[in-house]
C-alpha positions as CSV (number, residue, x, y, z in Angstrom):
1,X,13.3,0.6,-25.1
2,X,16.5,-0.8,-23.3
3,X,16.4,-2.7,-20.2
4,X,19.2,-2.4,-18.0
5,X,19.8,-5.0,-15.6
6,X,22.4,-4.2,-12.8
7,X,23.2,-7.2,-10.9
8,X,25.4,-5.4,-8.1
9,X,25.6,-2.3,-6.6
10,X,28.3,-1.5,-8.4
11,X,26.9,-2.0,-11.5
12,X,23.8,-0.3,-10.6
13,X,26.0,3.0,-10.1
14,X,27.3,2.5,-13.4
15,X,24.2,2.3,-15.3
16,X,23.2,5.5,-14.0
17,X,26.2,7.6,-14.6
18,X,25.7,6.1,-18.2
19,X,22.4,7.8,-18.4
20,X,23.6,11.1,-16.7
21,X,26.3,11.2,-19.2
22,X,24.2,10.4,-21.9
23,X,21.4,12.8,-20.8
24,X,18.9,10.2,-21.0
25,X,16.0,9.2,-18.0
26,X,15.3,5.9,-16.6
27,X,11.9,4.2,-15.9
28,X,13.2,2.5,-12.4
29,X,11.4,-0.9,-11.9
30,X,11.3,-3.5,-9.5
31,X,9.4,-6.9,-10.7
32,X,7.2,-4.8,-12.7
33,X,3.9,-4.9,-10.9
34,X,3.0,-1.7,-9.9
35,X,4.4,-0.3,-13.1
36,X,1.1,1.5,-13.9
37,X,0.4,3.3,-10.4
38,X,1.4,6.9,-11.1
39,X,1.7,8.7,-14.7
40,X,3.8,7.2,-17.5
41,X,7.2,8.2,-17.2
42,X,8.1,8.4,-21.3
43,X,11.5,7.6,-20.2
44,X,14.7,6.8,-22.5
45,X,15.6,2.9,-20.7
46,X,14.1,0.8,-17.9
47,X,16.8,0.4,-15.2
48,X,15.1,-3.2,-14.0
49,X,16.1,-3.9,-10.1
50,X,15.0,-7.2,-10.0
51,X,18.4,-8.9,-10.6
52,X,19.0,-7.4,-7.2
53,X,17.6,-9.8,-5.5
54,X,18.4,-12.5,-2.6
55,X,18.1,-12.0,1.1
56,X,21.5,-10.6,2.5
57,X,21.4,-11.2,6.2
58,X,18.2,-12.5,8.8
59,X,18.4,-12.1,12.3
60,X,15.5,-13.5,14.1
61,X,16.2,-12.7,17.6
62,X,17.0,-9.5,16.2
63,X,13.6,-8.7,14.3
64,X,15.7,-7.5,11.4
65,X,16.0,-8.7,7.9
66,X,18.3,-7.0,5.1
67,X,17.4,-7.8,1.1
68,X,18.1,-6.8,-2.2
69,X,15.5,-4.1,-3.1
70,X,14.6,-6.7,-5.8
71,X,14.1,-9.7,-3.7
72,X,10.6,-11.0,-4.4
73,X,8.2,-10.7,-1.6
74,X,7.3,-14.0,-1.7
75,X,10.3,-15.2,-1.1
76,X,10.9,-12.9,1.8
77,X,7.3,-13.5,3.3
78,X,8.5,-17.6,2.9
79,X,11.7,-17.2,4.8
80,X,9.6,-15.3,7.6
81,X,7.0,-17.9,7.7
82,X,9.4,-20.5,8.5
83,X,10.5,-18.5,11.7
84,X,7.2,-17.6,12.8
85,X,7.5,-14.1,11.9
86,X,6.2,-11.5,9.3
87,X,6.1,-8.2,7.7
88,X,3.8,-6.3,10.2
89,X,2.8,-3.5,7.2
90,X,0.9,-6.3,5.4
91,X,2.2,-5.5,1.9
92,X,-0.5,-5.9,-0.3
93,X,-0.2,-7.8,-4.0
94,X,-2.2,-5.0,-6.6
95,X,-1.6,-7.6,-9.7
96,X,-5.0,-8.4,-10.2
97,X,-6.3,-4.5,-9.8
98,X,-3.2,-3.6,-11.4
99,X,-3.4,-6.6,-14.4
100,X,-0.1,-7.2,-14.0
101,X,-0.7,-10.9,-12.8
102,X,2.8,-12.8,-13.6
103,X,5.1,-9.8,-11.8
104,X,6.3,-10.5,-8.7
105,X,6.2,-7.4,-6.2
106,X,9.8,-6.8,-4.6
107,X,10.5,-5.9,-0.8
108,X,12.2,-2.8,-2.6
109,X,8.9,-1.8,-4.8
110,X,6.4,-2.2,-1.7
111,X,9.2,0.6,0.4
112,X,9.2,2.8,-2.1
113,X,5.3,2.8,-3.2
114,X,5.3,2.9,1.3
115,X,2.2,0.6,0.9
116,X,0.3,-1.2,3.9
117,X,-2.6,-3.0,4.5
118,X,-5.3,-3.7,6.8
119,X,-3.2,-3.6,9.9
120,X,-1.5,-0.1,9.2
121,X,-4.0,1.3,11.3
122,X,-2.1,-0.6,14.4
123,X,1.1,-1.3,13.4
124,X,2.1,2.0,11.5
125,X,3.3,2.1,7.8
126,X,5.6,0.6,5.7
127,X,8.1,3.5,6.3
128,X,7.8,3.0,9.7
129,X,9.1,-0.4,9.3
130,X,12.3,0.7,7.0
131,X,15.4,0.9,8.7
132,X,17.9,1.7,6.2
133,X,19.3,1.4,2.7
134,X,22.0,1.7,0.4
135,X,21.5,3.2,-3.1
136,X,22.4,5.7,-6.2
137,X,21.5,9.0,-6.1
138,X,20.8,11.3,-9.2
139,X,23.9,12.2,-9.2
140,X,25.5,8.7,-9.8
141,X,26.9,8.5,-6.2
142,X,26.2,5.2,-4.1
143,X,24.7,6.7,-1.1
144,X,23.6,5.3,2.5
145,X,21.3,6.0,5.0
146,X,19.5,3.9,8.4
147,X,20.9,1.4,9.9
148,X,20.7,-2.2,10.6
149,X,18.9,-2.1,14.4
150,X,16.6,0.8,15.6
151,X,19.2,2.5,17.9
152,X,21.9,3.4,14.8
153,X,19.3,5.1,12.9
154,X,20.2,8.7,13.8
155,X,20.3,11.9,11.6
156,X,17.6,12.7,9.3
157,X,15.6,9.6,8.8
158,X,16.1,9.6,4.6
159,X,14.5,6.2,4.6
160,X,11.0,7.6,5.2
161,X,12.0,10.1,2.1
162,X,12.3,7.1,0.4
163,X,9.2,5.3,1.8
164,X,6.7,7.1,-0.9
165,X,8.6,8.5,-3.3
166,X,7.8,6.1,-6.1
167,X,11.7,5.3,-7.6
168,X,11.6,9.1,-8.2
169,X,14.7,9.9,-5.7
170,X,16.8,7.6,-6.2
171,X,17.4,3.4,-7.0
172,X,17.4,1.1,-3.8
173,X,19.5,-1.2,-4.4
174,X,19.9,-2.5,-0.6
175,X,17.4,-2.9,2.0
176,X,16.8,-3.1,6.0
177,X,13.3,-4.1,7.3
178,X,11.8,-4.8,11.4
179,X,9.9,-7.4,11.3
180,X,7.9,-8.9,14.2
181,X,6.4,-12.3,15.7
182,X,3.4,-13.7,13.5
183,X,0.5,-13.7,15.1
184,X,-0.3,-17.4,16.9
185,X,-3.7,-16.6,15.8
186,X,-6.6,-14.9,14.3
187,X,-10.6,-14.2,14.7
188,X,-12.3,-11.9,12.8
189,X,-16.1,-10.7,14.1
190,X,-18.2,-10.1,11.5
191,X,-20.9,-7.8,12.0
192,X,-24.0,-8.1,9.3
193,X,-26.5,-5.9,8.1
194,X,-25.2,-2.1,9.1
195,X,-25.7,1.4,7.1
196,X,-22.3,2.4,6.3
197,X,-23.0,5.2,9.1
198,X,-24.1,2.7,11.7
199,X,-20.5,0.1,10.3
200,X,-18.4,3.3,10.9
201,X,-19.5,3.8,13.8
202,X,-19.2,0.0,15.0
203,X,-15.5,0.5,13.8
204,X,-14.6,3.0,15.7
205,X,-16.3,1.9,19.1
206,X,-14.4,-1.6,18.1
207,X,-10.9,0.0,17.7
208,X,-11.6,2.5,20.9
209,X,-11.9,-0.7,23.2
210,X,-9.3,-2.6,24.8
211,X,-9.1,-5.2,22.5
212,X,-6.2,-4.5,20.6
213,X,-8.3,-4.5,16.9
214,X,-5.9,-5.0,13.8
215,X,-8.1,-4.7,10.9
216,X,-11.1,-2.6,10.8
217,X,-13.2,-2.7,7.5
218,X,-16.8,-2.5,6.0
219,X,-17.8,-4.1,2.8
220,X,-21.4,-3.2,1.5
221,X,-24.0,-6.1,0.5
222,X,-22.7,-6.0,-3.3
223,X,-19.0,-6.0,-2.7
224,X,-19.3,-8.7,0.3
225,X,-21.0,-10.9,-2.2
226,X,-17.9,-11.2,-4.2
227,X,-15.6,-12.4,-0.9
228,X,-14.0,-16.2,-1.3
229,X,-15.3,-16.3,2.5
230,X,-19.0,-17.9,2.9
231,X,-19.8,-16.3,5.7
232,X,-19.1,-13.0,4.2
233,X,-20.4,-13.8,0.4
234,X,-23.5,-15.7,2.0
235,X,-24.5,-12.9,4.4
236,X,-26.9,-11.5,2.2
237,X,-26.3,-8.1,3.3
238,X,-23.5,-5.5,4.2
239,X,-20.2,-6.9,6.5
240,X,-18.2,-4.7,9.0
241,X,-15.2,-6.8,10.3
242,X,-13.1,-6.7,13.1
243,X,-9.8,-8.7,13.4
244,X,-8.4,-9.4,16.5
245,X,-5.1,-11.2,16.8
246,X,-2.4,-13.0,19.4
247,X,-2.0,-15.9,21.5
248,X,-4.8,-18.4,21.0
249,X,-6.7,-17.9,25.0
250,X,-6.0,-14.2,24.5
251,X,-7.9,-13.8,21.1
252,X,-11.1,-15.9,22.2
253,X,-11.3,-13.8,24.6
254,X,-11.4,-10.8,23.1
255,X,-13.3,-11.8,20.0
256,X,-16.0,-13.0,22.5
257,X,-15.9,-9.6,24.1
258,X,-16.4,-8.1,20.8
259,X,-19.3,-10.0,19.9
260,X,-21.2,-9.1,23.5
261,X,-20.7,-5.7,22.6
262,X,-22.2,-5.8,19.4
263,X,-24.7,-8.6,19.5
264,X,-27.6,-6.2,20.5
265,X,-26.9,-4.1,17.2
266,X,-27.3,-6.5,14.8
267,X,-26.1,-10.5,13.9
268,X,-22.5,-11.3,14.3
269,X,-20.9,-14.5,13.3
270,X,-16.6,-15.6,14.1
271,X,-14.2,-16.7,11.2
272,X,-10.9,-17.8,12.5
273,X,-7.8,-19.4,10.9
274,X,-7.6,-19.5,6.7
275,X,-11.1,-18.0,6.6
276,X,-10.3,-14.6,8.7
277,X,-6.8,-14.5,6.8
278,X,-8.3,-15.4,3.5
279,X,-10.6,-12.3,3.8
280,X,-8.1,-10.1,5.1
281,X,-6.0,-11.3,1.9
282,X,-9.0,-9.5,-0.2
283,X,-9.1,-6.8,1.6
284,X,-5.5,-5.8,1.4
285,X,-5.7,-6.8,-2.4
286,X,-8.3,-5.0,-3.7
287,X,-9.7,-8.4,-4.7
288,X,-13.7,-7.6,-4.1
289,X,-14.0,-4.7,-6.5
290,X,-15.0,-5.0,-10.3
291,X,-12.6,-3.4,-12.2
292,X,-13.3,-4.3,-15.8
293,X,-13.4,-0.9,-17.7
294,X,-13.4,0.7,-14.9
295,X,-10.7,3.8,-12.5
296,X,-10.0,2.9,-9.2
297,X,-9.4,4.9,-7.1
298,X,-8.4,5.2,-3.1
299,X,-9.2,8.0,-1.0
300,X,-7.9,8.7,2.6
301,X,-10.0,11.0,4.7
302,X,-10.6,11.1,8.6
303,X,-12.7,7.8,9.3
304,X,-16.0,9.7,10.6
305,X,-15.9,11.4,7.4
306,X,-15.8,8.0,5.5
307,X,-19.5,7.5,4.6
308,X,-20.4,10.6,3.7
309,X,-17.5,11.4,1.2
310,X,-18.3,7.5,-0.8
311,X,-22.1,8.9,-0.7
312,X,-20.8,11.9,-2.4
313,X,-18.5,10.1,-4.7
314,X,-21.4,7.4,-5.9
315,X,-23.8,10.3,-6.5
316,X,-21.6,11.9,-8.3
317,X,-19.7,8.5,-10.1
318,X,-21.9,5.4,-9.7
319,X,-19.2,4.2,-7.7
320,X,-19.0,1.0,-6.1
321,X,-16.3,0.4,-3.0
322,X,-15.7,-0.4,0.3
323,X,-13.8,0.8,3.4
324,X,-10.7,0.3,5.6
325,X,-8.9,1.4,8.3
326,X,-11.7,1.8,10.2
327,X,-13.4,4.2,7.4
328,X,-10.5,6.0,6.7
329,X,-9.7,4.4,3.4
330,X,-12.1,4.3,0.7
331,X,-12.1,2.0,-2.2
332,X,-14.0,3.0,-5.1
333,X,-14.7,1.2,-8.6
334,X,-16.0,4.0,-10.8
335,X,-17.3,3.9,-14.0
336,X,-16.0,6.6,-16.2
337,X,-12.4,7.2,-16.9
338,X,-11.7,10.3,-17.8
339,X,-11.4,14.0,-16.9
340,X,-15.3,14.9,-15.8
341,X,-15.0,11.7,-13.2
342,X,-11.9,12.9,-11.8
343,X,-12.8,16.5,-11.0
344,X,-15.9,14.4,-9.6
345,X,-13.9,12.4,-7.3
346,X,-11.8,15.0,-6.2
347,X,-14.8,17.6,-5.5
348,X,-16.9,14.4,-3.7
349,X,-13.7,14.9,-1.5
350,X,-13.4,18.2,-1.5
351,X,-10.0,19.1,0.2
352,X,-10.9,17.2,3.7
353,X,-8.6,14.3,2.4
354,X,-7.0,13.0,-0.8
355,X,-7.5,10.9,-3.7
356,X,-4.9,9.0,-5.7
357,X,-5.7,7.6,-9.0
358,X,-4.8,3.7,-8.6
359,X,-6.0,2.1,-12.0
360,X,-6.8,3.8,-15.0
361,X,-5.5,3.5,-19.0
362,X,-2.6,5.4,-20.0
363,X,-4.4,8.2,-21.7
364,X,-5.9,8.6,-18.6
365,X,-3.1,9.1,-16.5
366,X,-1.3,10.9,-19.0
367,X,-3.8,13.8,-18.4
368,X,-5.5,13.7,-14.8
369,X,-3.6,14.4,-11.9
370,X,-2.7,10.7,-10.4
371,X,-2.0,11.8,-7.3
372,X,-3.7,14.6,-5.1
373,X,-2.6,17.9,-6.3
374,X,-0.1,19.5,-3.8
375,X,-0.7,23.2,-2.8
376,X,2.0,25.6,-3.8
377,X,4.6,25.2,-0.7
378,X,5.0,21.9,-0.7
379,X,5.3,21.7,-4.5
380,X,7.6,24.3,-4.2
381,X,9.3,22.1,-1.7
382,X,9.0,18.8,-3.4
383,X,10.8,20.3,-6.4
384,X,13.3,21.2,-3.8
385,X,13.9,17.5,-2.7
386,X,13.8,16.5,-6.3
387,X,16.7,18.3,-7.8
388,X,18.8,17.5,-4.6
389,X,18.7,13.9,-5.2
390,X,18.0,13.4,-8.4
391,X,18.7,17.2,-10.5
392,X,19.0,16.0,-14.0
393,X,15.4,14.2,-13.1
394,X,16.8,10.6,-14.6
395,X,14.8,8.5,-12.2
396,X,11.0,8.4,-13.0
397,X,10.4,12.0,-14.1
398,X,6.7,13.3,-14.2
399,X,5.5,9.3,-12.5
400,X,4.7,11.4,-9.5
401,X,4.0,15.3,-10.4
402,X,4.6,16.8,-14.4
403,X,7.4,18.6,-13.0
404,X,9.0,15.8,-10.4
């Protein structure tokens, strides 16, 4: 298969008018690792972003930074380091759950897959933290959209179009990110021993109090024993964490107002510095999960409704898996592969949320819908959005939906 490697925006355009002309689809890729999230795309050429790369402008005072979609995260996460600052979304690094260890991920690939980690539940989404963009369209036309600061983005916010889509739309070729102040510090209570039921609930009464809670998650016994993090792996037993970050007198505080509440429910222990942000890494990373042989997958439901839908998903799976977001994101390791394990999944979840098919072989995801099956309106509608940026469906065809 061809790669084509634009190096400009110009020459980005270019490459795609080629394959409208020449009637022939494009597999749109940043550095390659989350290739294999979605269904394989059988397309004609790879148009490979990550020659795209290099940061274009910083402003710290201005908590804005503007990249080449293919600029590796790394090197963007460096740069913000060195300021004291970060990507609030806490993209997450799949390579190991994806086994695509040696591809860097790109600021452009984590805005268009619009993935977050553990501190979505405070600080919003990825697309929430996308300004703007330049780009090609399906139609071969560079396009525009956003705006450098927050007060120019008016109009229809295309960005959070983009934020999601999967490099089915269109090929970023510019991008405009907020970013905010890194936290001066962080605690993490860990809370030992819990049901999942009782974890939840400890969750929820942790992110309901004052205390400004960024990260809200429950590993079970088996899946805390595989944590980096001695106090977590050496528990012996389940681990609900709470993360609580800020300015160093501000986070004591608060982490000892957490462990008060909860001291009378069970034993808590404090991690702070590399050990709370090591853990946090794992988290968002998918790290603590076998995957050997194995579909991931990750489900979103309301958080309450957390432990009962993994219940029904183990009964039904084996599954192994943990939660985040306070309960609202499920993790699960399951077994079997193919078609039986999917409906499974899906009927564990049974319409009060949605699954999406993370890791799985090709055959796999050739065959069973990847991502939650959309009712007939918003496919209808989805198709809709398709063709009007992209109607000769070059970019990624079928990585989302058959028909998208």
């Amino acid at each position: 298969m061809d790669t084509l490697q634009p190096t400009t925006i110009d020459e980005l355009r270019d490459a795609v008018a080629q394959a409208i002309s020449a009637k022939r689809s494009l597999e749109v890729r940043g550095g390659g690792s989350k290739r294999d999230i979605g269904r394989p795309t059988n397309s004609g050429a790879v148009l490979a972003l990550d020659r795209l790369a290099g940061v274009l402008a910083y402003e710290p005072a201005e908590l804005v930074l503007t990249a080449n979609a293919g600029t590796p995260l790394g090197e963007v996460e460096r740069l913000l380091a060195d300021n004291k600052q970060m990507l609030a979304f806490e993209p997450p690094d799949w390579s190991r759950l994806l086994g695509s260890n040696g591809a860097a991920p790109t600021l452009g690939g984590a805005l268009g897959c619009n993935l977050a980690g553990p501190r979505r539940i405070k600080i919003g989404a990825a697309r929430d933290h996308f300004l703007g963009f330049n780009g090609v369209s399906g139609h071969g036309d560079i396009f525009k959209a956003g705006g450098k600061v927050v007060k120019n983005v008016t109009g229809y916010d295309v960005s959070k179009l983009m934020a999601g889509s999967y490099g089915t739309l269109a090929a970023l070729a510019e991008v405009t990110v907020k970013v905010m102040p890194r936290p001066e510090e962080s605690r993490t209570l860990l809370i030992m021993g819990l049901t999942d039921e009782r974890a939840i609930a400890a969750l929820a009464d942790g992110l309901n109090s004052p205390h400004e809670v960024s990260g809200a998650a429950h590993l079970p016994a088996t899946v805390a024993a595989a944590s980096g993090v001695g106090a977590v792996a050496g528990a012996g037993a389940s681990v609900a964490a709470l993360r609580v970050e800020g300015p160093g007198t501000s986070v004591a505080f608060r982490v000892e107002e957490l462990r008060q509440m909860f001291a009378s429910r069970a034993p808590v222990a404090v991690i702070e510095g590399d050990e709370s942000q090591r853990l946090w890494r794992e988290i968002a990373d998918v790290r603590l999960l076998p995957i050997d042989g194995r579909a991931v997958w990750r489900i979103s439901v309301p958080p309450a409704s957390g432990p009962a839908t993994f219940a029904a998903v183990a009964r039904t799976t084996e599954a192994t898996g943990f939660y985040d977001w306070g309960g609202g994101l499920l993790w699960a390791a399951v077994p079997e592969t193919g078609e039986a394990a999917a409906r499974g999944v899906r009927a564990a979840v049974g319409g009060n949320g949605h699954a999406t098919l993370i890791r799985a072989p090709d055959a796999v995801r050739a065959t069973v819908p990847v991502f939650e099956p959309l009712p007939a309106a918003l496919a209808a509608l989805t198709r809709r959005v398709k063709e009007s940026f992209d109607p000769q469906r070059i970019f990624n065809p079928g990585r989302m939906y058959p028909d998208v």
